[in-house]
Backbone as CSV, one residue per row, in Angstrom:
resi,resn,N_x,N_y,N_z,CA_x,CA_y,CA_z,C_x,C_y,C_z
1,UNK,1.922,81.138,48.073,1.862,79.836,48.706,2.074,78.763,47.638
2,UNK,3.036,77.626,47.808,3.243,76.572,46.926,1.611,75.483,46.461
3,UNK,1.465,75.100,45.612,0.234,74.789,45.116,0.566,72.928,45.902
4,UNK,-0.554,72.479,45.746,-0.735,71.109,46.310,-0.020,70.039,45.252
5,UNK,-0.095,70.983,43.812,0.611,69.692,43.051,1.993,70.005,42.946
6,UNK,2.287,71.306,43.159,3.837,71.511,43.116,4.675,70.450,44.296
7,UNK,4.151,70.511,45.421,4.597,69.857,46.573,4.296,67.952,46.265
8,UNK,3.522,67.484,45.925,3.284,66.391,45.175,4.300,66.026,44.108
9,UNK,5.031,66.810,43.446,5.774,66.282,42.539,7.050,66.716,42.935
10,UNK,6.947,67.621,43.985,8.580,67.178,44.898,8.589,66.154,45.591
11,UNK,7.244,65.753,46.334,7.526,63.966,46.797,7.448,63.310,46.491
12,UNK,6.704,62.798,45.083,6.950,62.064,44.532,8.293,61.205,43.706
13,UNK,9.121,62.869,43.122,10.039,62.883,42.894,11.131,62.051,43.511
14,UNK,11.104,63.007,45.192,12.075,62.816,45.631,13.242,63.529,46.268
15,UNK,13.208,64.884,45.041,13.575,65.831,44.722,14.287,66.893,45.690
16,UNK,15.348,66.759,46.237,16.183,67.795,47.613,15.499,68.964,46.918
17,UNK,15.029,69.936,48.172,14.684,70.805,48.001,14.935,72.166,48.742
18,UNK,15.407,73.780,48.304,15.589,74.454,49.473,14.385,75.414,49.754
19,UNK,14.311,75.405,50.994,13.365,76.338,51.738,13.612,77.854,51.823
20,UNK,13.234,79.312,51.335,13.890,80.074,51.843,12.917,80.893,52.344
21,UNK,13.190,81.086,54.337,12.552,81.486,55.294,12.653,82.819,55.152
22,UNK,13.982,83.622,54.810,14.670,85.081,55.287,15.588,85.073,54.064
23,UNK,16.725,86.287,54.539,17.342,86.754,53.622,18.800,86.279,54.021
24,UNK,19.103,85.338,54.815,20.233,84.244,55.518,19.635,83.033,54.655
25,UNK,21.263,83.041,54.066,21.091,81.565,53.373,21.340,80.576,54.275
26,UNK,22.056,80.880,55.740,22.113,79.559,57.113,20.730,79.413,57.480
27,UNK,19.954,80.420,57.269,18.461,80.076,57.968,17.874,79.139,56.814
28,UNK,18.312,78.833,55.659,17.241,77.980,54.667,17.628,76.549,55.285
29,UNK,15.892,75.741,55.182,16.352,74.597,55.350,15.952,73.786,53.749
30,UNK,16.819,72.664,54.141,16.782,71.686,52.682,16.658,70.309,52.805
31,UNK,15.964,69.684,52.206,15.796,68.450,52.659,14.569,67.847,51.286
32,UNK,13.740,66.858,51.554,12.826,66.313,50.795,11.457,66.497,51.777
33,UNK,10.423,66.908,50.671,8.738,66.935,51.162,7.836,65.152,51.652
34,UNK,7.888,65.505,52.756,7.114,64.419,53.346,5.526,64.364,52.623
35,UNK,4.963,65.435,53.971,3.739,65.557,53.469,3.873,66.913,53.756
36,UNK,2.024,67.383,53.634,1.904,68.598,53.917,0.070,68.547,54.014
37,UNK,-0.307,69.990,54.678,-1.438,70.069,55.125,-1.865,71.688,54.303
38,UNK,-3.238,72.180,54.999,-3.472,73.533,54.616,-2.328,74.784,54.578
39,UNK,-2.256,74.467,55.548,-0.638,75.507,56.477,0.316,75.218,56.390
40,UNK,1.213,73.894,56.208,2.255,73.710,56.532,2.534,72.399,55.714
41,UNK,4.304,72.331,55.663,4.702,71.430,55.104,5.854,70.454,55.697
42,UNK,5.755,69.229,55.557,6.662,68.426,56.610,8.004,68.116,55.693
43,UNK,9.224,68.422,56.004,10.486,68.534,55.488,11.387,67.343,56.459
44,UNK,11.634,66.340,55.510,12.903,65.496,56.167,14.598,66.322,55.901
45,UNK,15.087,66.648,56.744,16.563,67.109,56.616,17.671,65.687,56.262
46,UNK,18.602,66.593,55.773,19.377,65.170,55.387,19.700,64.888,56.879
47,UNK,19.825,64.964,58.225,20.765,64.977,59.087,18.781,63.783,59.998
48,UNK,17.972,63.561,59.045,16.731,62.691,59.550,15.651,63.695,59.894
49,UNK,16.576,64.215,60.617,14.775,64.974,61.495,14.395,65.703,60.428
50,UNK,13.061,65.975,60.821,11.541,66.551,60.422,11.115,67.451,60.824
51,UNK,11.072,68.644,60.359,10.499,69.976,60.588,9.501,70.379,59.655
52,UNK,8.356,71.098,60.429,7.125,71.525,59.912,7.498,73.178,59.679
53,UNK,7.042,73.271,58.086,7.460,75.224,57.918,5.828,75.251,57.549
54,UNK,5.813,76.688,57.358,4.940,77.571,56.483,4.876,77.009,55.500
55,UNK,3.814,77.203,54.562,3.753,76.868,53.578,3.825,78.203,52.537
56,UNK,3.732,79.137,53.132,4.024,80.795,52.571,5.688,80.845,51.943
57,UNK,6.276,80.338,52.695,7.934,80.290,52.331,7.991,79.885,51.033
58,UNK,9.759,80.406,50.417,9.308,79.962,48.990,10.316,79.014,49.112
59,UNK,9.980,77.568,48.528,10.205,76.484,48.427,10.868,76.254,46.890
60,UNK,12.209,75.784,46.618,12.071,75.585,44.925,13.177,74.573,44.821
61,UNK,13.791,74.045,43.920,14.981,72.842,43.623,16.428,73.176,44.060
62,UNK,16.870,72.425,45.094,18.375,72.866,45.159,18.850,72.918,44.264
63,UNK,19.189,72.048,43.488,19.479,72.506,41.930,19.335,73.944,41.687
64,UNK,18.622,74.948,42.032,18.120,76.084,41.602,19.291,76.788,42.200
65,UNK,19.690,77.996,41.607,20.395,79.043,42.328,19.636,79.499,43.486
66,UNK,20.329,79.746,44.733,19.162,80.846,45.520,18.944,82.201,45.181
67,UNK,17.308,83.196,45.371,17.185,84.247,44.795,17.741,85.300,45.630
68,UNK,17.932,86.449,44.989,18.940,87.477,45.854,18.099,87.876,47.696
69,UNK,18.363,88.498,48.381,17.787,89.014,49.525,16.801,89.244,49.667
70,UNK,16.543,90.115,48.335,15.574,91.421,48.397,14.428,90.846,47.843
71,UNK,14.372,89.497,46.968,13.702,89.156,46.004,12.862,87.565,47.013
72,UNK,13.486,87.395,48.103,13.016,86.189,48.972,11.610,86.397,49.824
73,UNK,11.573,87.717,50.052,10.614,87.685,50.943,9.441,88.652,50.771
């Protein structure tokens, strides 16, 4: 699970970020950290809307390469 300050210094930042749900890179979403709670985290998409994920998912810098299949979940 992503820590409270990791997610804090992606919003603070600013920072586009990708989500990865599965082992489909169409299923990741990307966007910037609103807020977030115990469970879950609120994601603005570039396209506006706002979706609430898991907070279990692994979350890291678009900037970042994505990790292979096997290694996501």
């Amino acid at each position: 699970m992503i820590s409270d300050e990791q997610l804090d210094a992606y919003r603070i930042s600013g920072e586009k970020i990708r989500v990865v749900r599965d082992g489909l890179e169409s299923n990741d979403v990307k966007g910037i950290v609103l807020a977030w709670d115990e469970s879950q985290v609120m994601i603005r998409r570039p396209n506006k809307r706002v979706v609430k994920l898991d907070r279990n998912y692994l979350y890291q810098p678009f900037s970042e390469p994505r990790p292979e299949a096997d290694t996501a979940e």
